[in-house]
Structures are given as structure tokens and as C-alpha cells.
C-alpha positions in Angstrom: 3.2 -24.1 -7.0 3.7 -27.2 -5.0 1.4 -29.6 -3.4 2.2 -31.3 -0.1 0.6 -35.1 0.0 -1.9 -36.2 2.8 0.6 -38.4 4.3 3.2 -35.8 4.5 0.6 -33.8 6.2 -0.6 -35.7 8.8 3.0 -36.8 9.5 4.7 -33.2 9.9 0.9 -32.3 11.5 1.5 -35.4 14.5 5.2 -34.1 15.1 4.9 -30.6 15.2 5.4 -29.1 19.1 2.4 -27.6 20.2 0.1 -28.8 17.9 -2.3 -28.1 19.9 -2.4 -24.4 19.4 -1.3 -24.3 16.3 -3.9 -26.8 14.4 -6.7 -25.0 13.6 -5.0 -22.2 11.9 -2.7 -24.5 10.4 -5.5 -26.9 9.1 -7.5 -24.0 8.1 -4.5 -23.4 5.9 -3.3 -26.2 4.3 -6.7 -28.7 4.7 -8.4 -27.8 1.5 -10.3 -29.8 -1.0 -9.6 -27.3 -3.9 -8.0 -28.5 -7.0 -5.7 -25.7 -7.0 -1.9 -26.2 -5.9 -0.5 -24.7 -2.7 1.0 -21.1 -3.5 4.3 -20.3 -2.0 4.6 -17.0 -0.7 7.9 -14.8 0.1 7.1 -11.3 2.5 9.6 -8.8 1.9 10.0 -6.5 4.7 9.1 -7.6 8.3 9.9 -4.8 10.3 7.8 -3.3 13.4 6.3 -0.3 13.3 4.6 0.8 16.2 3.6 -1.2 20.0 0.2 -1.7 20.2 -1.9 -1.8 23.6 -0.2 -5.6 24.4 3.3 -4.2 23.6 3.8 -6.1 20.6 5.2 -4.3 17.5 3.6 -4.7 14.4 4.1 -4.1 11.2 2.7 -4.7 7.6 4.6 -7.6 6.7 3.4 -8.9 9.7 -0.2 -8.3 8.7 0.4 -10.0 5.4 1.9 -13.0 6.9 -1.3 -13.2 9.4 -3.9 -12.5 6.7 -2.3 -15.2 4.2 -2.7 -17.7 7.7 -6.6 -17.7 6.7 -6.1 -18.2 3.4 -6.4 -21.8 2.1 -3.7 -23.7 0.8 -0.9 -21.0 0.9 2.4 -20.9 2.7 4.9 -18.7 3.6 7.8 -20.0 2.4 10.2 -17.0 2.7 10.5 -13.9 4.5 12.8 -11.3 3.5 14.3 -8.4 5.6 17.4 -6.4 6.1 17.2 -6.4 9.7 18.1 -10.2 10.9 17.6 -9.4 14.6 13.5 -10.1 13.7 13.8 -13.1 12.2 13.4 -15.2 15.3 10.4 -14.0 16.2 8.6 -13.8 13.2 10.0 -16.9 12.4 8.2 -18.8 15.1 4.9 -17.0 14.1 5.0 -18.4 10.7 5.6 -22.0 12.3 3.0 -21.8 14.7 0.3 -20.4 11.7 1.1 -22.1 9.0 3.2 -25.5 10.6 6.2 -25.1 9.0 9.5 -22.9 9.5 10.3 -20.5 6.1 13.1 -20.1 5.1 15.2 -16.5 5.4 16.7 -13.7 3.6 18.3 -10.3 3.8 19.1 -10.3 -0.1 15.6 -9.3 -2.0 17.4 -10.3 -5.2 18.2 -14.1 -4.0 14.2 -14.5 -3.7 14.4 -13.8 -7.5 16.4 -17.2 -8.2 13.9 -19.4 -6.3 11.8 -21.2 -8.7 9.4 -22.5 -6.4 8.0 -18.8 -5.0 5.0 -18.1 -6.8 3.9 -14.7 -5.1 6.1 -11.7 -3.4 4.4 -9.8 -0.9 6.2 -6.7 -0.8 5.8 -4.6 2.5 9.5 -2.6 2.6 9.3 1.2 2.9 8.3 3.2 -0.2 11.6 3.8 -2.2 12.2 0.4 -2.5 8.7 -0.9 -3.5 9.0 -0.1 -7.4 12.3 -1.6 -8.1 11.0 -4.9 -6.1 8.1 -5.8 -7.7 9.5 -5.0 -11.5 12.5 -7.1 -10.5 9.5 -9.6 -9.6 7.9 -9.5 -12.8 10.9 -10.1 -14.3 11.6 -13.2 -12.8 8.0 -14.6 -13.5 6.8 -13.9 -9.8 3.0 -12.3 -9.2 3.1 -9.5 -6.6 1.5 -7.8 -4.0 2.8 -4.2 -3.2 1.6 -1.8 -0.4 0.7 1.6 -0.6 2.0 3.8 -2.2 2.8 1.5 -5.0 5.8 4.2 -5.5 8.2 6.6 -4.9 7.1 9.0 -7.8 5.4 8.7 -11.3 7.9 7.8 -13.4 8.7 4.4 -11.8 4.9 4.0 -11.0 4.7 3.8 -14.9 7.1 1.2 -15.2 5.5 -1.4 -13.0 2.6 -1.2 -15.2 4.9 -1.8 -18.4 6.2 -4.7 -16.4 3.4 -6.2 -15.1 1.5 -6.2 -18.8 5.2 -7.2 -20.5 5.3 -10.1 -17.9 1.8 -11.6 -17.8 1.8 -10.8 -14.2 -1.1 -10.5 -11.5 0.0 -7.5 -9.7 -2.2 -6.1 -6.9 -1.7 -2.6 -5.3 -2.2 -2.9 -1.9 -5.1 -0.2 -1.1 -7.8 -2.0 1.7 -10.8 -0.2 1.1 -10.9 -1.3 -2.7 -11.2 -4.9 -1.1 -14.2 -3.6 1.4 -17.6 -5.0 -0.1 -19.9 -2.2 1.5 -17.2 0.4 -0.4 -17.8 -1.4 -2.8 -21.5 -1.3 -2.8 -21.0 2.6 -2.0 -19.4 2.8 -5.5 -21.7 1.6 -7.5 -24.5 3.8 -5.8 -22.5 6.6 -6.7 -21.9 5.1 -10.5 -25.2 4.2 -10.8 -26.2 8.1 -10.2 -28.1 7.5 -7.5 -26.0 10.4 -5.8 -26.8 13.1 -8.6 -24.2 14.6 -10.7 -21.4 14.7 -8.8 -19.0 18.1 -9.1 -16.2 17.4 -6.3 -14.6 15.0 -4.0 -12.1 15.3 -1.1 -9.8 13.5 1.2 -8.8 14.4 4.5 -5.7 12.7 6.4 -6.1 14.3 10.5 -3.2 12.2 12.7 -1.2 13.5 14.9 2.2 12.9 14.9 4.5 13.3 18.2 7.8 14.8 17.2 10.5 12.3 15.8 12.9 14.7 17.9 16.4 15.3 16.5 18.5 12.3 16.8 22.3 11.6 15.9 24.1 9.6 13.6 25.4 6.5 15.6 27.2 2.9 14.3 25.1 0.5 12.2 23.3 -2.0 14.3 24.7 -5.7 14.2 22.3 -7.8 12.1 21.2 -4.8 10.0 22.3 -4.2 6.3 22.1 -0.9 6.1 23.3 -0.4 2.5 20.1 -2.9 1.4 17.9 -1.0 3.7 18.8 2.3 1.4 19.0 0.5 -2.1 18.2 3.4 -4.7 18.3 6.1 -2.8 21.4 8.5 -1.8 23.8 7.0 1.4 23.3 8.5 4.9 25.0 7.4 8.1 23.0 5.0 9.9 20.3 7.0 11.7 17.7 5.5 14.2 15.5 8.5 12.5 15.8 7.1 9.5 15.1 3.9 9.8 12.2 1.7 11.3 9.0 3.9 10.6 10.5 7.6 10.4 11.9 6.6 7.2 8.5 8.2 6.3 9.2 11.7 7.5 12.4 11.8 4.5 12.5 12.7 0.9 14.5 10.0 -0.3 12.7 7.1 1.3 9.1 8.5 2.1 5.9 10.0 0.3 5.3 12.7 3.0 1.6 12.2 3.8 -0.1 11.9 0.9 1.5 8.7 0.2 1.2 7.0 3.8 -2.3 7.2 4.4 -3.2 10.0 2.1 -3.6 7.6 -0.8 -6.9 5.9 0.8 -8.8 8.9 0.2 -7.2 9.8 -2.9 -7.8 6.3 -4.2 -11.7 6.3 -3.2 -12.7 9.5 -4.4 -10.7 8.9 -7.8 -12.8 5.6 -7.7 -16.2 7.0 -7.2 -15.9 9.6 -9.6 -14.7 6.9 -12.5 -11.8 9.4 -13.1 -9.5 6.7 -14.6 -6.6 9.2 -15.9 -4.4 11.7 -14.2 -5.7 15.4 -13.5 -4.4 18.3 -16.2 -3.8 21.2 -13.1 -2.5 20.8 -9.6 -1.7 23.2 -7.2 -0.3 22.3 -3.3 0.9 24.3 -0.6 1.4 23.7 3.0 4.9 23.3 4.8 6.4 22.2 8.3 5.0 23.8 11.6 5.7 23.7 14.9 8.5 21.1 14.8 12.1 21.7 15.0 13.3 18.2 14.5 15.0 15.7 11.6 11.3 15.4 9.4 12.4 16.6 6.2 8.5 16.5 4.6 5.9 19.1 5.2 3.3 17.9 8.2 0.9 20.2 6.6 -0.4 19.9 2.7 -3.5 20.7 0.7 -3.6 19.9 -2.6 -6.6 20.6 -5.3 -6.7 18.7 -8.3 -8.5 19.6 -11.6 -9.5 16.9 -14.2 -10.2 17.6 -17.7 -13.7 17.7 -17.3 -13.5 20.3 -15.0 -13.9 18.1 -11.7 -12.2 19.2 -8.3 -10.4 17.0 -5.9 -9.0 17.7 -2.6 -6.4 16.3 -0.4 -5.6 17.4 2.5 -3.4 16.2 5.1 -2.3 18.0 9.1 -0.4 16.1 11.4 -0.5 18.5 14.4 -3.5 19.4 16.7 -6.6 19.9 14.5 -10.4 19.9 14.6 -12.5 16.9 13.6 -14.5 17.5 10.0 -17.9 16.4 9.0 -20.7 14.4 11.7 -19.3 11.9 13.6 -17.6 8.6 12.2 -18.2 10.3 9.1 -15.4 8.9 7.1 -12.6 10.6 5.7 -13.6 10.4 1.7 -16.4 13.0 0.8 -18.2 13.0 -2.4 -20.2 15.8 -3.0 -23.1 16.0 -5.8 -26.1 18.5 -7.3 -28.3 16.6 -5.0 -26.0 15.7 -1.7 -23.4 14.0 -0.3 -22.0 11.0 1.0 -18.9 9.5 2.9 -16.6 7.0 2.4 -14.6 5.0 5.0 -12.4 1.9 4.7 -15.3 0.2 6.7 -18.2 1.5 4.0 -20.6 4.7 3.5 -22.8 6.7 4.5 -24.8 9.6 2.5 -26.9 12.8 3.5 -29.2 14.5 0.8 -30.9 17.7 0.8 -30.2 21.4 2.7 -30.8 19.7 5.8 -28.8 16.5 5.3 -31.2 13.8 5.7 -29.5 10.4 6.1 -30.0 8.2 3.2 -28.5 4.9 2.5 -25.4 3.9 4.5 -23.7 0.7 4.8 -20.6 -0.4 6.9 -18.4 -3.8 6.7 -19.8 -5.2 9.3 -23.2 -5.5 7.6 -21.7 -8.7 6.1 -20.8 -11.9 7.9 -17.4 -12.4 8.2 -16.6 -15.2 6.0 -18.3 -12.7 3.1 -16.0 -10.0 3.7 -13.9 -8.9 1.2 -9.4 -9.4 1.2 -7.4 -7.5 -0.7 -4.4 -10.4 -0.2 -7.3 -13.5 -1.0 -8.5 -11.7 -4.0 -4.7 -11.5 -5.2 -4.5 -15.0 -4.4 -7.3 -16.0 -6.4 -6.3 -14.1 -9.2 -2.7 -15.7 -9.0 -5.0 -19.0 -9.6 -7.3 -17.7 -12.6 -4.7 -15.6 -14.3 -7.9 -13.1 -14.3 -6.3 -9.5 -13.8 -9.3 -8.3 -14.7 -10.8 -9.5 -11.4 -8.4 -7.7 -9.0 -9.4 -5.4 -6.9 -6.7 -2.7 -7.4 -4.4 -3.9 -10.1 -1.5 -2.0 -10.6 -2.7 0.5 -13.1 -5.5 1.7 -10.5 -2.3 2.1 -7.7 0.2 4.0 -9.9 -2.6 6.3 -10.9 -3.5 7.1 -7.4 -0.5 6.9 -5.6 0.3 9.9 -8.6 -1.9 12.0 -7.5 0.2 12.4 -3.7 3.2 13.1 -6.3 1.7 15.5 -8.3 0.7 17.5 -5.2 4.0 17.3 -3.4 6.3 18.4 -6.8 3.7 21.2 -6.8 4.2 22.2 -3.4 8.0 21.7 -3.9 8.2 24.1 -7.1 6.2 26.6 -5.2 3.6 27.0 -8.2 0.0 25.5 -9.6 1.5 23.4 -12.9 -0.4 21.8 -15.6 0.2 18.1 -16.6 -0.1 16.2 -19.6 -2.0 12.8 -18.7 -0.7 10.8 -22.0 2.8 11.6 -22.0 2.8 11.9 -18.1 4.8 15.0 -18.3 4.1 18.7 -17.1 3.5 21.3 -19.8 6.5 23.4 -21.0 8.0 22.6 -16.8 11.8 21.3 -16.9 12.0 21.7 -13.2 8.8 20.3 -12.4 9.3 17.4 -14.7 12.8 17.0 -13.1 10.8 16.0 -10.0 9.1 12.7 -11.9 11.5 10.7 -11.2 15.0 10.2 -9.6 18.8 8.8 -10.2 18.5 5.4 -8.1 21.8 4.7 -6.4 24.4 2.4 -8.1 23.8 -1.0 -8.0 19.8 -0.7 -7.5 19.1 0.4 -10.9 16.0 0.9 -12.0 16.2 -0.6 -15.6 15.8 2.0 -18.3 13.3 -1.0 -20.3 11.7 -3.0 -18.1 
């Protein structure tokens, strides 16, 4: 970490163009009286996703880089992406949030080497996020890693061996965990005010417009297409492929389950204290009404059995579909001996008796601003206390959820319920279905056998 004097400050603060829009965040930023020393950020992956209703595309590194903005005494001092055609833009944002220009990068391992970068804030699509952040713990750096935290359970188990090997603050980057009326939700449920709770389920309903069948067509100037496929297998360069729909693939997505299926699955496995992996899994679904590139079913439902004997559902449809449960119910439900409740990332809600009589509820909003909870400020303060034990989702809680979307979808690829062993993290007497735990990363993006 690095401090930056007063003087410096006020002189790079008098000179900057357009100071006069970019000062407040910029002094909310940097103008702090804490003891602590600035902490220098790099966000890996930058790429748009989506326009939104101004026409600007966003993405999740671009939420990172505007959530870290409001956090005090941080910078951005790289950004990391194999498309260099953003970098202009996103470039400019950084200088106008946080006053200074970061530096950039299309090489994820050259951020490794720089001995001033305290945190990597990884936001790359899901078959890269594994090998990232155990090369960050490697190389001393503390991480935050999106959702799913992997591309299947094996590697999942290694960022946990690397983060504990490496004295590393690792947060898994799940929202609602950071959500204070969730939060408060929890503990109602822990503190059996629900009743005995028997079952729990997640439902995923979004649309999805047809990514339509596109053809393979000459790499893009400014994009590094080998980096953008790392470990997994070479394809020609495909527009399908590559800025969101990467999702809808086996060897870069999670299908569902791991996109936005993980929020439910990590709540429910929250509120039921079920700290382990389920013993029996059984998933079926499969790809309807689409005759397009998406290699991943747009349909799955998956029940999960822990030892105890406690269901879990998740279920995901991504074509027309009725709504479930009362309105702005939530899409986590908990049910118990005595009623039920909901879970949102924006808090809960909870219904008791035959005839469903609203109990206590509680939504985000309920708190000022300023007391809401941050997933990317409690990493921050964590990276400052060395306290892992005060993150919201350390990296144990994400592999363990973001398992519970790969159990489901080897299940559904096998074709059969299988039984898992949660110690050895292996499927009982199943060579194909263990087969499916893990993959052969493509030379040179090796996953390293000891981390």
C-alpha cells in the first residue's frame, strides 16, 4: 500500500481538467483521516455486457471500478482486459472518479509482477476466474472474485487451499451476503424463529432472446483472443462466443446455475447453516425451443439432498414462464413446520400459518444509505484487519455454493441421480461422473497440480 502526501494531493487535485466534476467523488476517495494506507487495486476484465436504458454498456468490472469510487482511500491503479479497444473509455472513467489515470494491461500474469497492487478484483468470465485468483495468492495479492467463484469443483477446492496456504483475504463475490436486511433475515431463521425448517428453493425466471446462430469471422484488432480463451480448448474467434454469450458454452460458462443461479443457491445454503456439500443430486432439464449456437440447457431443475435428510431446489427457465409465489416475493424460499419466508438480494419477507399471514419482513432500504452493507468495502476492510473471519463470503462459502450449480449440471449431463462424498469431494463408485469435476486446462494456462 502506498500513501499519497497532502501536498501531492492538492497539487494533482488544482491541475486536474475538470475538476469541477470530478472533486467530490475524487475527495470522497482519497480525503480520509484513517490511519490506514491507500490500497491499490487492479480490475481484471472490463468488458460490456449489456446497454442499459441510456445506451451505455456495462459490465461487472465496471461496477467494481464504480463501487471502489466510494470507497475511502483506494485507487484503481490497473485495469486488465484482453480487449484493448475499451480501454479509452474506461480509462477516462477511472480519471474522472478517482483523479488519476491507471495504468493498462491485456497480460493478467504481468499484474502478478507489480509489487505495489495490493488487491485484484477479478470480473473475467467464469473459466478463467479460478486460475486468476490462485495465481493471485501466489504472488501475495488479496482478491475479490465474482460469481461463480469457478468453473467446476475441483478448481473451486484449490482456491481455498491457496487462499489458507497464502494468508490471503479472498472474498467471493455473492451481493446478497453483503445485504444487512438478508442479513437480519438469517439470523431470524437461525435463531428458530421460523420453526424447524425441512426445505429450501431457488428459482432463476429470465428470459433470454435467442443468441441466433452466428459464424466464425477474423479476430477483431485489439482483441487477444488466445488470453480471452486461457484454459479452455481453442475455437475460431466467434462474436457468440465472446462478450456475454460466452455464458451460453461449456467450456467458458456455468449454464444457469452459475450466472445467477448461485444467489439462491447461496442463500438458501446460508439459512439453513448447511456448511458442507449435499450426499444426492439429481438434475434434469435440456434446451427448448432454440435452434441456435447455446450449447447449455435453458431449462434445469435440480434437487439436492443433505445428510440430514434436507431438500434443496434449484431451478432455472429461460424462456416464457409464469411468475411464482405473491408479488416481489423474492426468489429464495425457505420453508419450515410452522411457515415460510422469502429471501431477495434486497431482504425478506415471511408468511406463517394455512393462511399465510405476513410476519416480519424487512428490505435494504429500511437502512440509510451510508449503513448499507458492500461486499467490495467489507473486502477492503478485511484487506486492512487481516480478519478473514469477518468477510462476508470468504472463499470457502463461494466454492461450496458455486458447487452446488456443478453438482446439478454433471448430474443432468450423466443423465442419472449420483451420490457424492462431501469429504473426499468425489461421487461414490462414478468414474464418469467424477470425470466431470474437473477439466484438462489448455497449455500454457495450467492450473498447478499444488497450489
Amino acid at each position: 500500500m502506498s500513501s499519497l502526501p497532502r501536498r501531492e494531493f492538492i497539487r494533482k487535485s488544482a491541475g486536474t481538467a475538470g475538476a469541477a466534476i470530478i472533486a467530490p467523488a475524487y475527495i470522497k476517495n482519497m480525503m480520509t483521516n484513517s490511519p490506514n494506507e491507500r490500497v491499490n487495486i487492479a480490475v481484471a476484465g472490463i468488458s460490456g455486457q449489456r446497454k442499459n436504458v441510456r445506451g451505455m454498456i456495462n459490465g461487472r468490472g465496471r461496477v467494481h471500478i464504480n463501487t471502489y469510487s466510494q470507497i475511502p482511500n483506494v485507487t484503481i491503479k490497473t485495469i486488465c482486459d484482453v480487449d484493448e479497444r475499451l480501454f479509452p473509455g474506461v480509462v477516462a472513467t477511472i480519471e474522472e472518479l478517482f483523479g488519476a489515470k491507471p495504468a493498462t494491461e491485456v497480460d493478467f500474469r504481468k499484474l502478478l509482477d507489480d509489487k505495489d497492487l495490493d488487491v485484484i478484483s477479478i470480473a473475467t468470465p467464469d473459466h478463467w476466474h479460478a486460475l486468476m485468483t490462485v495465481w493471485a495468492c501466489q504472488a501475495g495479492k488479496d482478491v475479490y472474485v465474482e460469481k461463480p467463484v469457478s468453473h467446476n469443483v475441483s478448481e473451486g477446492r484449490k482456491m481455498v487451499q491457496a487462499a489458507r496456504k497464502y494468508n490471503r483475504i479472498v472474498q467471493s463475490g455473492i451481493c446478497y451476503r453483503s445485504s444487512k436486511a438478508v442479513k437480519e433475515g438469517i439470523k431470524f431463521v437461525h435463531d428458530g424463529n421460523l420453526g424447524k425448517v425441512y426445505m429450501a428453493k431457488g428459482i432463476t425466471y429470465r428470459y433470454r432472446v435467442s443468441i441466433e446462430k452466428v459464424p466464425d469471422s477474423p479476430i477483431p484488432e485489439g482483441v487477444h483472443w488466445d488470453m480471452f480463451l486461457g484454459p479452455a480448448p481453442y475455437h475460431p474467434f466467434n462474436e457468440n462466443r465472446y462478450i456475454y454469450n460466452w455464458h451460453w458454452f461449456w467450456d467458458t460458462g456455468t449454464t444457469e446455475f452459475g450466472n445467477n443461479g448461485i444467489y439462491r443457491m447461496d442463500t438458501v445454503r446460508w439459512a439453513l447453516n448447511k456448511n458442507t456439500h449435499p450426499v444426492k443430486v439429481h438434475c434434469s432439464g435440456g434446451k427448448f425451443c432454440r435452434e441456435d449456437d447455446q450449447e447449455v440447457p435453458n431449462i434445469l431443475v435440480a434437487s439436492y439432498e443433505y445428510e440430514d435428510g434436507t431438500i434443496v431446489q434449484n431451478e432455472v427457465r429461460s424462456l416464457s414462464t409464469n411468475p411464482e409465489g405473491l408479488p416481489d416475493s423474492g426468489d429464495c424460499f425457505i420453508y419450515s413446520d410452522q411457515g415460510w419466508m422469502t429471501f431477495s438480494g434486497n431482504g425478506y419477507k415471511t408468511y406463517f400459518g394455512p393462511k399465510n399471514e405476513p410476519g416480519p419482513a424487512k428490505s435494504e432500504n429500511d437502512f440509510p444509505e451510508e449503513e448499507r452493507s458492500n461486499g467490495w468495502k467489507n473486502l477492503i476492510d478485511c484487506v486492512r484487519s487481516r480478519r478473514r473471519e469477518d468477510l462476508d463470503n470468504d472463499i470457502l462459502e463461494g466454492h461450496l455454493s458455486a458447487s452446488l450449480g456443478h453438482l446439478g449440471v454433471i448430474s443432468y449431463r450423466t443423465g442419472r441421480k449420483l451420490t457424492f462424498n462431501p469429504e473426499t469431494e468425489k461421487f461414490v463408485n462414478d468414474q464418469q461422473a467424477d470425470k466431470l469435476l474437473t477439466r484438462d486446462n489448455r497449455k500454457p494456462y495450467l492450473m498447478p497440480e499444488e497450489v
